[in-house]
N, CA, C and O atoms as CSV, one atom per row, in Angstrom:
chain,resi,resn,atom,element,x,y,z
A,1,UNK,N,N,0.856,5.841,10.542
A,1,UNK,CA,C,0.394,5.137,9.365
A,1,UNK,C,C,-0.781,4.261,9.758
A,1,UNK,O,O,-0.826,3.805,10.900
A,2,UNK,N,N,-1.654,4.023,8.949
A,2,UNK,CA,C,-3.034,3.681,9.195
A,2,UNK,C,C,-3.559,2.323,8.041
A,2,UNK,O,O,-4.350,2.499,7.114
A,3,UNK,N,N,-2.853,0.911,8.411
A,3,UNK,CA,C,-2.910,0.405,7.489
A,3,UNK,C,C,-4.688,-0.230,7.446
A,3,UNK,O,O,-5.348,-0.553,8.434
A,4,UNK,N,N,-5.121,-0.262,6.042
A,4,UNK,CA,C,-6.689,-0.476,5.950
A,4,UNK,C,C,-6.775,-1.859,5.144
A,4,UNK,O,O,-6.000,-2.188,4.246
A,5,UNK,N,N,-7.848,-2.606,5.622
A,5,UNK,CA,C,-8.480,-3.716,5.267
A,5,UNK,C,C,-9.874,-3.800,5.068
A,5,UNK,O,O,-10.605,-3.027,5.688
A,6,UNK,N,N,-10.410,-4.751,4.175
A,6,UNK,CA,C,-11.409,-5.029,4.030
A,6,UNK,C,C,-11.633,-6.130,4.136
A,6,UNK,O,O,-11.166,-6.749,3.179
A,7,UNK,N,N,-12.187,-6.813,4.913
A,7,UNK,CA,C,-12.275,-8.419,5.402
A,7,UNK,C,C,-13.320,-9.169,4.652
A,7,UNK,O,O,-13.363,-10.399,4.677
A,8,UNK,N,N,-14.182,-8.417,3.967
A,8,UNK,CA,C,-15.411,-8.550,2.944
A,8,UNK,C,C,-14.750,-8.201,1.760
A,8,UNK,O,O,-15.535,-8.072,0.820
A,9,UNK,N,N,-13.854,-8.050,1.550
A,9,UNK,CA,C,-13.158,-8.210,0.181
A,9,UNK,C,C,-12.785,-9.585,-0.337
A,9,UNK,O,O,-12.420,-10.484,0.420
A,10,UNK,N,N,-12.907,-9.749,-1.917
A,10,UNK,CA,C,-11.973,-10.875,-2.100
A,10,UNK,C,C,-10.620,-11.289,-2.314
A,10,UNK,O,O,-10.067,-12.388,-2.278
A,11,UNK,N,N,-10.062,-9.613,-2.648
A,11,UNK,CA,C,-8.832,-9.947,-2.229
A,11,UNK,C,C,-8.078,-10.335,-1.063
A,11,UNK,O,O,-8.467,-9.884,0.014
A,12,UNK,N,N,-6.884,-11.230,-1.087
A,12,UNK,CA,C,-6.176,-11.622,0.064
A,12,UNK,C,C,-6.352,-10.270,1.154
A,12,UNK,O,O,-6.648,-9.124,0.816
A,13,UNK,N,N,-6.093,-10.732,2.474
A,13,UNK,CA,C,-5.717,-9.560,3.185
A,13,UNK,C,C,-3.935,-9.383,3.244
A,13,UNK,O,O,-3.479,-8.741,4.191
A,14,UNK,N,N,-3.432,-9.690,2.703
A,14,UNK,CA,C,-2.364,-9.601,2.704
A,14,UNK,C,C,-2.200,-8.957,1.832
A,14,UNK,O,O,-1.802,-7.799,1.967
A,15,UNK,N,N,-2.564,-9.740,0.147
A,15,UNK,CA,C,-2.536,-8.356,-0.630
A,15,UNK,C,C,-2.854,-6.812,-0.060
A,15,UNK,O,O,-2.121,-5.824,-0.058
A,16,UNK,N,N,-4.288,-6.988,0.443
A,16,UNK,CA,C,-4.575,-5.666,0.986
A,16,UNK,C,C,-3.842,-4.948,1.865
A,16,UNK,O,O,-3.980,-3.738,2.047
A,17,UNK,N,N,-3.159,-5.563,2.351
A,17,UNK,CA,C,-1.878,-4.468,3.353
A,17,UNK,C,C,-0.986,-3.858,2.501
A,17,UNK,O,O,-0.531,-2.743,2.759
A,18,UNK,N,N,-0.591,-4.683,1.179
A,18,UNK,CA,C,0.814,-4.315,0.749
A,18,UNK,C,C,0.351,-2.971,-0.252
A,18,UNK,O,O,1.031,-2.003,-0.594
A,19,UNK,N,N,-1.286,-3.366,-0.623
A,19,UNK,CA,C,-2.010,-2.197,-1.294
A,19,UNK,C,C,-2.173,-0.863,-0.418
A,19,UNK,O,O,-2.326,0.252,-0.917
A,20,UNK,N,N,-2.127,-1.082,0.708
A,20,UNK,CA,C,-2.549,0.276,1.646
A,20,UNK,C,C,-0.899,0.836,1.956
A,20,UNK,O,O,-0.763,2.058,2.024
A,21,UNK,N,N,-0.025,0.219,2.089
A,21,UNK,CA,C,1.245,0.737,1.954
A,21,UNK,C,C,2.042,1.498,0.643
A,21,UNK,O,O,2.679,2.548,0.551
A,22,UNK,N,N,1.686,0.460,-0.283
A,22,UNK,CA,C,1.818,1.402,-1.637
A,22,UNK,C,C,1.004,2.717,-1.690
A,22,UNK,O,O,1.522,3.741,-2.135
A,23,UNK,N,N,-0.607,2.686,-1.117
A,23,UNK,CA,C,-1.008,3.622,-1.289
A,23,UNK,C,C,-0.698,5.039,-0.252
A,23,UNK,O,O,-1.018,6.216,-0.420
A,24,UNK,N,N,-0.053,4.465,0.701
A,24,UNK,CA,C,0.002,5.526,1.865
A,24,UNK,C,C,1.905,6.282,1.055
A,24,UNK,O,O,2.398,7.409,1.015
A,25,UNK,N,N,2.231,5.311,0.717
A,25,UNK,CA,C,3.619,5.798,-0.348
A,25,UNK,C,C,3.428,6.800,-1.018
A,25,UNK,O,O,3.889,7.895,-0.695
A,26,UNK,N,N,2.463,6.529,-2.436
A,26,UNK,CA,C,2.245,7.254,-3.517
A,26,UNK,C,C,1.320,8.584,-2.863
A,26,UNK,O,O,0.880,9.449,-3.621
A,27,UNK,N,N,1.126,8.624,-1.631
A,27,UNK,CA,C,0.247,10.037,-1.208
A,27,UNK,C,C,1.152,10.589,-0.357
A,27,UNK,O,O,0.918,11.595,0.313
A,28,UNK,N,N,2.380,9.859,-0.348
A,28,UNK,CA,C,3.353,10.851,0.087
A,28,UNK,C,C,3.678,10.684,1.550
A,28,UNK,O,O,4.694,11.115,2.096
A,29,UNK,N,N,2.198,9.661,2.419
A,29,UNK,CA,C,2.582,9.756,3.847
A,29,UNK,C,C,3.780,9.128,4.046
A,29,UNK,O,O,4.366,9.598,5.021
A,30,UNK,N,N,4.515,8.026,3.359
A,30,UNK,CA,C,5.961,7.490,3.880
A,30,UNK,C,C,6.508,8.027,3.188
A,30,UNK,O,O,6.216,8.340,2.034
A,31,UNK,N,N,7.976,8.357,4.163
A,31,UNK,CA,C,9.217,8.730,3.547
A,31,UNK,C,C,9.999,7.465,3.572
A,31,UNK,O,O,9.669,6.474,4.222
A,32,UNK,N,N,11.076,7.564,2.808
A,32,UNK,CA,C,12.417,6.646,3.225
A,32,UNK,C,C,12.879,6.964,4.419
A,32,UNK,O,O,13.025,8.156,4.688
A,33,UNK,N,N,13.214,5.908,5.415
A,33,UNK,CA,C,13.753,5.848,6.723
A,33,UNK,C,C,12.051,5.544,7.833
A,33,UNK,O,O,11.877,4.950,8.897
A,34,UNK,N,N,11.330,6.112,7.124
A,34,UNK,CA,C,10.092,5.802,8.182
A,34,UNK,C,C,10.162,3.983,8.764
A,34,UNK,O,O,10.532,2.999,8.123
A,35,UNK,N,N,9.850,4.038,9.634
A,35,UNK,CA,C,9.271,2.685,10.294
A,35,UNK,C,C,7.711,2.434,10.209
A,35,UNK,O,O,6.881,3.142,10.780
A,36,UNK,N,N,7.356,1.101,9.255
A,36,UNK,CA,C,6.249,0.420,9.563
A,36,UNK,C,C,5.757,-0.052,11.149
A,36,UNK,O,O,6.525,-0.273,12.086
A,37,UNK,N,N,4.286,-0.139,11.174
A,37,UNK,CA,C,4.356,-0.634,12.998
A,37,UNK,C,C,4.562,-1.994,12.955
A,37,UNK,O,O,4.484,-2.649,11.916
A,38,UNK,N,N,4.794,-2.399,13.920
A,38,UNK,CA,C,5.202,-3.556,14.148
A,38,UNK,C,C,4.329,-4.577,13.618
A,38,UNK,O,O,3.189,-4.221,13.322
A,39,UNK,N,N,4.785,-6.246,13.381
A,39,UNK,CA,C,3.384,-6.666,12.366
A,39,UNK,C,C,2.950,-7.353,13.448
A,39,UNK,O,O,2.138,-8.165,13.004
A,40,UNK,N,N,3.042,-7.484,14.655
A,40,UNK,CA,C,2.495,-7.512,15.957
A,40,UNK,C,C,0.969,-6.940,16.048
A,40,UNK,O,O,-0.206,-7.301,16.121
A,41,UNK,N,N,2.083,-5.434,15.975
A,41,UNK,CA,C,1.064,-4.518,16.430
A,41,UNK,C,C,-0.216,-4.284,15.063
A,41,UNK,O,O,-1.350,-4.116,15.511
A,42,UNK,N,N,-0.136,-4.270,13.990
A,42,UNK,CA,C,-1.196,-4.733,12.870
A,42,UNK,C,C,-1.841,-5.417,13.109
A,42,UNK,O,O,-3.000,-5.007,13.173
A,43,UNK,N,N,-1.657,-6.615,13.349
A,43,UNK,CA,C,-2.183,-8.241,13.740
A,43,UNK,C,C,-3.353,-8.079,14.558
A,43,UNK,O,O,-4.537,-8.414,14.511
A,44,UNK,N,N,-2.271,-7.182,15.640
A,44,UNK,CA,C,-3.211,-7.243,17.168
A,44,UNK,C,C,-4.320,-6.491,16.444
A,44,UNK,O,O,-5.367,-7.130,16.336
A,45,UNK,N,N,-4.305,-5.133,15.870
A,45,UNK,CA,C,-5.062,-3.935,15.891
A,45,UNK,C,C,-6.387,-4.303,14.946
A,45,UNK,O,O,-7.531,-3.991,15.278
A,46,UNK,N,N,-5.984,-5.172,13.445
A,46,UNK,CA,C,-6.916,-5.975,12.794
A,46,UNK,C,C,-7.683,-7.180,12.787
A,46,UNK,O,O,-8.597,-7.586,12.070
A,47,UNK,N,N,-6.954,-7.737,13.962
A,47,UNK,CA,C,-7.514,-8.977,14.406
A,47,UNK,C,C,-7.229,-9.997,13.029
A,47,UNK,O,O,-8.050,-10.760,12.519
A,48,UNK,N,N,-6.140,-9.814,12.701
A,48,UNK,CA,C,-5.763,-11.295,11.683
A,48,UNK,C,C,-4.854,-12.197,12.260
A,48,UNK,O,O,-4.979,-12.451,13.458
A,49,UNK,N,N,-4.065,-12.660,11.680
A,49,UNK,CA,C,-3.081,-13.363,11.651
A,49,UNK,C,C,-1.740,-13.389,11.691
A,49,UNK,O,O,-1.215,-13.621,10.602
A,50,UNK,N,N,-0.808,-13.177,12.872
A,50,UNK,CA,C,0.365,-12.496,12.338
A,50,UNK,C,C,1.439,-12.505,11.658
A,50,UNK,O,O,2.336,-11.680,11.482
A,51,UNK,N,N,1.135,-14.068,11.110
A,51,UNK,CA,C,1.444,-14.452,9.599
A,51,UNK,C,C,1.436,-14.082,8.370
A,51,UNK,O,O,2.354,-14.137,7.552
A,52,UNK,N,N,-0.073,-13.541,8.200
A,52,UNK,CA,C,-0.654,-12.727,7.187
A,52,UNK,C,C,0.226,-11.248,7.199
A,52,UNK,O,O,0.658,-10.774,6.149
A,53,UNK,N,N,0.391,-10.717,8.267
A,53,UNK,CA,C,1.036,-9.305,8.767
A,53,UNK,C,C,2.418,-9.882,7.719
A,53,UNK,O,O,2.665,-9.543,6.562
A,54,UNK,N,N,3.128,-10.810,8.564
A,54,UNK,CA,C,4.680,-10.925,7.731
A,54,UNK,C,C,4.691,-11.269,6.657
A,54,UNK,O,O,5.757,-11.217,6.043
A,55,UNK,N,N,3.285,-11.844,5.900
A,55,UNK,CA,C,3.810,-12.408,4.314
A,55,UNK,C,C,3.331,-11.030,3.550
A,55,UNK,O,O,3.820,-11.024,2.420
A,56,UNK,N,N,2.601,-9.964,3.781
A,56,UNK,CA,C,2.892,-9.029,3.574
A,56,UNK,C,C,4.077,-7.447,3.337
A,56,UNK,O,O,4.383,-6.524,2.582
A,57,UNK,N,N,4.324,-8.069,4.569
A,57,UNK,CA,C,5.820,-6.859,4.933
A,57,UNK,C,C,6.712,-7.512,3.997
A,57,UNK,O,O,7.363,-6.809,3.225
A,58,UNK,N,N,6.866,-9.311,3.962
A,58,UNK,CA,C,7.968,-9.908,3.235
A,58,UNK,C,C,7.702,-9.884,1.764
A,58,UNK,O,O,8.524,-10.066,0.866
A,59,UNK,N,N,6.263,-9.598,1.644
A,59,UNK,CA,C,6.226,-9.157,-0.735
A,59,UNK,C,C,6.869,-7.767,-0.207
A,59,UNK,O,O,8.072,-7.915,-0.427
A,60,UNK,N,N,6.682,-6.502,0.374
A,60,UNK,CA,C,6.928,-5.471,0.405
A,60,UNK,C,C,8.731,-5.206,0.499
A,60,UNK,O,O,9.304,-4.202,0.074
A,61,UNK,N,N,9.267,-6.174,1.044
A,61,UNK,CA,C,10.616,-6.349,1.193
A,61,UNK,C,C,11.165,-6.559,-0.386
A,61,UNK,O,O,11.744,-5.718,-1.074
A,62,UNK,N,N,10.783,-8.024,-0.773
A,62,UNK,CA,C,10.792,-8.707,-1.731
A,62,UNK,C,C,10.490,-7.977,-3.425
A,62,UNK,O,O,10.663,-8.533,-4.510
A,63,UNK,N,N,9.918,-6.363,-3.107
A,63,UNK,CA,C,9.646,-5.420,-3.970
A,63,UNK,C,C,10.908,-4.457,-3.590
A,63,UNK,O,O,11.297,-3.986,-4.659
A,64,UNK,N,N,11.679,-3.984,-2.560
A,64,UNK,CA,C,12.839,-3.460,-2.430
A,64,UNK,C,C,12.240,-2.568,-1.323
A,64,UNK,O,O,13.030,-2.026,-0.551
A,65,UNK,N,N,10.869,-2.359,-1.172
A,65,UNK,CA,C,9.851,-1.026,-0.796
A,65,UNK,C,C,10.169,-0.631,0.825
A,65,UNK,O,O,9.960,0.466,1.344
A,66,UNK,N,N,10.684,-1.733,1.419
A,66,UNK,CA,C,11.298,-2.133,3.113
A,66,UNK,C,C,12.436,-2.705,3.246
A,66,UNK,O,O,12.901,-3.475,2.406
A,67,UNK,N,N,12.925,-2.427,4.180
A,67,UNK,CA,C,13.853,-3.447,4.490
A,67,UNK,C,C,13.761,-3.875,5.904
A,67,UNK,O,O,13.609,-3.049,6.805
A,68,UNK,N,N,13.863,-5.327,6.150
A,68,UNK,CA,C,13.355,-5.583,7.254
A,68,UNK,C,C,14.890,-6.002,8.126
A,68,UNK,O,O,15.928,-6.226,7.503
A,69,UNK,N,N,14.814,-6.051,9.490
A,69,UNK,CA,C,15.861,-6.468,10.118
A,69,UNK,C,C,15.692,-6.931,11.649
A,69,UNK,O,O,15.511,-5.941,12.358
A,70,UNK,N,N,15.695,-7.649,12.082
A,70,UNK,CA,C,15.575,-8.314,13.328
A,70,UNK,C,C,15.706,-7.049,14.591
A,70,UNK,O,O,16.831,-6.570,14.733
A,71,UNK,N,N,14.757,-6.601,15.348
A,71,UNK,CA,C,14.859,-5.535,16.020
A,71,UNK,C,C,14.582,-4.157,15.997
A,71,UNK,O,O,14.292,-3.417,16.937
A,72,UNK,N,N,14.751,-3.824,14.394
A,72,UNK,CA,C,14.565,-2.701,14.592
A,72,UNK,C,C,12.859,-2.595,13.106
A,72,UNK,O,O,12.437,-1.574,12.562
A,73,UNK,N,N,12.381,-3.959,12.937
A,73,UNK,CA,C,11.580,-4.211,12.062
A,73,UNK,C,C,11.794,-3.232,10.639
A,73,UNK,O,O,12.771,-2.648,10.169
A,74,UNK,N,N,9.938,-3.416,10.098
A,74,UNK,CA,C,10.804,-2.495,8.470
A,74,UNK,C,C,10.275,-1.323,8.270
A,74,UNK,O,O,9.201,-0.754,8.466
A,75,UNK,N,N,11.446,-1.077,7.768
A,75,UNK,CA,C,11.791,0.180,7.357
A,75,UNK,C,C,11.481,0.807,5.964
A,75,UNK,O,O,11.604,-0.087,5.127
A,76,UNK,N,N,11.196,1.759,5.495
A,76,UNK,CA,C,10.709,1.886,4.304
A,76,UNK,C,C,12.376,2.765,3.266
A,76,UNK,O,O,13.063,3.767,3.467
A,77,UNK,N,N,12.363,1.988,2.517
A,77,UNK,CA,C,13.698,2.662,1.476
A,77,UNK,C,C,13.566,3.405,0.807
A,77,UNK,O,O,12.603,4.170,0.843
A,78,UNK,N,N,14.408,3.447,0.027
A,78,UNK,CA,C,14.941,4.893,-1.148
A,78,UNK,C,C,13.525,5.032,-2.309
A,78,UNK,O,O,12.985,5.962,-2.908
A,79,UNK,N,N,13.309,3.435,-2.200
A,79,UNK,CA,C,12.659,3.033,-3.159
A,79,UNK,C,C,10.945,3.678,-3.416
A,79,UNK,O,O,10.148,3.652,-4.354
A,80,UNK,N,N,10.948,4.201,-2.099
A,80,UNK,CA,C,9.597,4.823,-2.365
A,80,UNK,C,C,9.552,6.173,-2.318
A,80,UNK,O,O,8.698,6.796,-1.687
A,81,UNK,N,N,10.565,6.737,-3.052
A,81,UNK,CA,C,10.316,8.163,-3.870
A,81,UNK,C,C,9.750,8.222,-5.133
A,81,UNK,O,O,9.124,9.253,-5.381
A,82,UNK,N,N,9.834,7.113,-6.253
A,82,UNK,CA,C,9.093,7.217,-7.639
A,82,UNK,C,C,7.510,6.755,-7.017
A,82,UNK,O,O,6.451,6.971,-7.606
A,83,UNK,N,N,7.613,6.277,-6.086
A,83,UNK,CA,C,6.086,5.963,-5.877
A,83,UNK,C,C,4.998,7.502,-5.234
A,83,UNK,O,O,3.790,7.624,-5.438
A,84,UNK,N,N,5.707,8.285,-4.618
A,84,UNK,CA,C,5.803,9.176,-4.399
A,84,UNK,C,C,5.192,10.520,-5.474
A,84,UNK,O,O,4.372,11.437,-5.527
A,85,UNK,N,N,6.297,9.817,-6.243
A,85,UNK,CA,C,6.295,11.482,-7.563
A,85,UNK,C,C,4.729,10.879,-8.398
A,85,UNK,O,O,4.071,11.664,-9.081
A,86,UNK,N,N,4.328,9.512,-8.224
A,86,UNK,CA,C,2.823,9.826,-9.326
A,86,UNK,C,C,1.978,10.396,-8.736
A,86,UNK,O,O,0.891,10.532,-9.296
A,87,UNK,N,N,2.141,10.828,-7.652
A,87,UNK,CA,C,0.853,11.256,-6.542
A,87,UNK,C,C,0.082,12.110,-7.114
A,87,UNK,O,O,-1.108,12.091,-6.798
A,88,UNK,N,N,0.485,12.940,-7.959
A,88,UNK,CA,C,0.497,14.418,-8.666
A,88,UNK,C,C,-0.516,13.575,-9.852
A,88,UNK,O,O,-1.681,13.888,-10.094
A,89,UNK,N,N,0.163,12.568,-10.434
A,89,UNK,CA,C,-0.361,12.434,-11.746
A,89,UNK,C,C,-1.622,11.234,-11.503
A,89,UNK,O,O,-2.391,10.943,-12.420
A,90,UNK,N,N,-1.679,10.787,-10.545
A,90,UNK,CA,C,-3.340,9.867,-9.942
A,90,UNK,C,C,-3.857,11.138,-9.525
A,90,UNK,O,O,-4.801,11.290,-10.301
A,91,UNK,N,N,-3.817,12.275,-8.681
A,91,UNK,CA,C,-5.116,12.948,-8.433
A,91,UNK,C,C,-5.491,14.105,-9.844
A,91,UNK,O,O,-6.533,14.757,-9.916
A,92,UNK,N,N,-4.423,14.134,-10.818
A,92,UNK,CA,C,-4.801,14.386,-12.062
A,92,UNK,C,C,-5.853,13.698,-12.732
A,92,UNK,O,O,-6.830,14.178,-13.306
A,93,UNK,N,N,-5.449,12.263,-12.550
A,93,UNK,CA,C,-6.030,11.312,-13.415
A,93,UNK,C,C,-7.500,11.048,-12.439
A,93,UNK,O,O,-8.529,10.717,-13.029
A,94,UNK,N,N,-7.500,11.175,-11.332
A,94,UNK,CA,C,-8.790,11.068,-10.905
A,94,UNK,C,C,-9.630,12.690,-10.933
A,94,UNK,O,O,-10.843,12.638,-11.141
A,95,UNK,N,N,-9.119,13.816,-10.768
A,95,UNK,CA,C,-10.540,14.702,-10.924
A,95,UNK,C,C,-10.658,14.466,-12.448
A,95,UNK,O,O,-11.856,14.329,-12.695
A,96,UNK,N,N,-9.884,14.356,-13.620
A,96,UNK,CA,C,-10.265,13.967,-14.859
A,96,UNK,C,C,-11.390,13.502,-15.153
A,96,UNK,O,O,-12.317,14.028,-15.769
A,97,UNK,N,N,-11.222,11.724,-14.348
A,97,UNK,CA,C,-12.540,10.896,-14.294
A,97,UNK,C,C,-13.631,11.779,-13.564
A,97,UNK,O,O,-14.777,11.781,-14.012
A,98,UNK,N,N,-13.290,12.553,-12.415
A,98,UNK,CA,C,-14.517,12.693,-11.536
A,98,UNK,C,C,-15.219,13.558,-12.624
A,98,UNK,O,O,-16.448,13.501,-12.669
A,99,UNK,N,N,-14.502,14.412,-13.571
A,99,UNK,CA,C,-15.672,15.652,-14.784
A,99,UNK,C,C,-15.955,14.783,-15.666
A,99,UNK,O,O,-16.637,15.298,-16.552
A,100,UNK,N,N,-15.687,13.370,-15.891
A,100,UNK,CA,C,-16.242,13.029,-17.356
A,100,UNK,C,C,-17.316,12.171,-15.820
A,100,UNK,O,O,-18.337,11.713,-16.333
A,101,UNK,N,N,-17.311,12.041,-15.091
A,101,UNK,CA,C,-18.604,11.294,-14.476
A,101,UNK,C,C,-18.379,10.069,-14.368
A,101,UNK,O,O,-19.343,9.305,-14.371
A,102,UNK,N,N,-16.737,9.437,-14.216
A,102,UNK,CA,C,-16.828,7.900,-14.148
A,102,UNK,C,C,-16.753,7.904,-12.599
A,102,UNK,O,O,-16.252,8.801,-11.921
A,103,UNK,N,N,-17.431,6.565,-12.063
A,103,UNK,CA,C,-16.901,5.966,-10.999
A,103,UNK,C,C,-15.531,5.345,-10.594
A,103,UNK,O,O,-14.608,5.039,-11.349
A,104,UNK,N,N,-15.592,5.232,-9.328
A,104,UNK,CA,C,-14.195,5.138,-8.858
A,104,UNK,C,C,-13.955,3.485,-9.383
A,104,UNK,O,O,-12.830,3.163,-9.766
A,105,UNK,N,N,-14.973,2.564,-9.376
A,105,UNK,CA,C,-14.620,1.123,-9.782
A,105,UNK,C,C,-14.524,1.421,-10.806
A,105,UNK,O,O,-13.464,0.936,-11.201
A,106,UNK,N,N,-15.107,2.098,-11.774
A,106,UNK,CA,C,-14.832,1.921,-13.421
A,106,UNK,C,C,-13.550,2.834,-14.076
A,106,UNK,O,O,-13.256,2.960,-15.265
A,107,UNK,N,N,-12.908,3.411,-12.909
A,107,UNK,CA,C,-11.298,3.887,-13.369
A,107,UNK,C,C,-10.658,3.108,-12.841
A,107,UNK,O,O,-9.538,2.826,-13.267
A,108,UNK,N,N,-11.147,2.579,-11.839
A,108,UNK,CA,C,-9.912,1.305,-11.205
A,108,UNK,C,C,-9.860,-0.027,-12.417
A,108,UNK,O,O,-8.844,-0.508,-12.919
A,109,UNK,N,N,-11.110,-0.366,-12.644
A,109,UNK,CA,C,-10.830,-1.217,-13.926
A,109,UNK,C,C,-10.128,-0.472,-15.434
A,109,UNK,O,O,-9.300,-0.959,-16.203
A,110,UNK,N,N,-10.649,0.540,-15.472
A,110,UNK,CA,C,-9.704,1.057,-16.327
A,110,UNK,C,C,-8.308,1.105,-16.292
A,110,UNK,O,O,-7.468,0.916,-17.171
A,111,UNK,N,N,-8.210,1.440,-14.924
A,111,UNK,CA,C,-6.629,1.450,-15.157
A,111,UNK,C,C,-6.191,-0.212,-14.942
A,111,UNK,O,O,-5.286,-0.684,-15.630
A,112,UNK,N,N,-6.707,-0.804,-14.219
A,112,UNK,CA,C,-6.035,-2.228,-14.715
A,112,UNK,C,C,-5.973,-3.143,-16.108
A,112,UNK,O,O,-5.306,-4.140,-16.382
A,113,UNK,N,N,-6.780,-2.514,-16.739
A,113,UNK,CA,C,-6.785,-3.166,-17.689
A,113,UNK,C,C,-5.880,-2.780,-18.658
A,113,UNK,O,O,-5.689,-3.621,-19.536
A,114,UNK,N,N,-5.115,-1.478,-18.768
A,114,UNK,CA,C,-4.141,-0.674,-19.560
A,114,UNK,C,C,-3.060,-0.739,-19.077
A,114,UNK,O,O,-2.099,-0.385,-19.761
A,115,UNK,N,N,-2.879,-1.185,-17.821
A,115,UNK,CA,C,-1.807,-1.845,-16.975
A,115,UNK,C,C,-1.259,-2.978,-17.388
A,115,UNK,O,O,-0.050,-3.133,-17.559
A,116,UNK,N,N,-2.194,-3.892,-17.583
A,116,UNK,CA,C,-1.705,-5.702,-18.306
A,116,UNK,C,C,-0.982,-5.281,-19.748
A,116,UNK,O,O,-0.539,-6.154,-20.494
C-alpha cells in the first residue's frame, strides 16, 4: 500500500492519509484482514509527524474502517467491502465526465457539492 500526500495542499495531511486509504479501499487494493504499515513506518517514509500518522489511523478506526491493537497495529475490517463495490460505479462516473470533457477538479466539485 502506497499511502500519498500532498504537502502543498491545503488540506490537513492527515486528512490526506485517511483520503488515500479510502481511496486505495474503493479500488479494491485493501481487503479486510490486510495490515496498514506501521505509522512509524509512514512518518519515517513522508517525513511528517508521527502524530499526524496516528490521528489519522485513529479517524480511520473511529469510522469502523481499522481496527487498531497494540502489536499487531491496524488492520483493515469487514467494513471496507461497500467501499469496495463503488469502484465500478466512480470509474463509470469518471469516463462519463472524461466524454462530456469535464475536468477532474470540476467532477470532484461536483461531486461534493451533491454530497452535502
Amino acid at each position: 500500500m502506497l499511502i500519498r500526500v500532498d504537502p502543498a495542499s491545503d488540506t490537513p495531511i492527515f486528512a490526506q492519509i485517511v483520503a488515500s486509504v479510502h481511496a486505495d479501499a474503493a479500488a479494491g487494493r485493501l481487503a479486510a484482514g490486510d495490515r496498514l504499515p506501521s505509522a512509524r513506518d509512514v512518518a519515517g517514509s513522508l517525513g511528517i509527524n508521527l502524530h499526524t500518522v496516528l490521528r489519522a489511523y485513529q479517524q480511520l478506526r473511529d469510522e469502523g474502517l481499522v481496527d487498531m491493537r497494540r502489536g499487531r497495529g491496524a488492520i483493515v475490517t469487514d467494513a471496507v467491502e461497500p467501499l469496495a463495490h463503488l469502484h465500478h460505479d466512480i470509474a463509470a462516473l469518471v469516463a462519463r465526465a472524461r466524454t462530456l470533457g469535464l475536468a477532474a477538479d470540476t467532477l470532484a466539485a461536483l461531486v461534493k457539492e451533491t454530497y452535502r
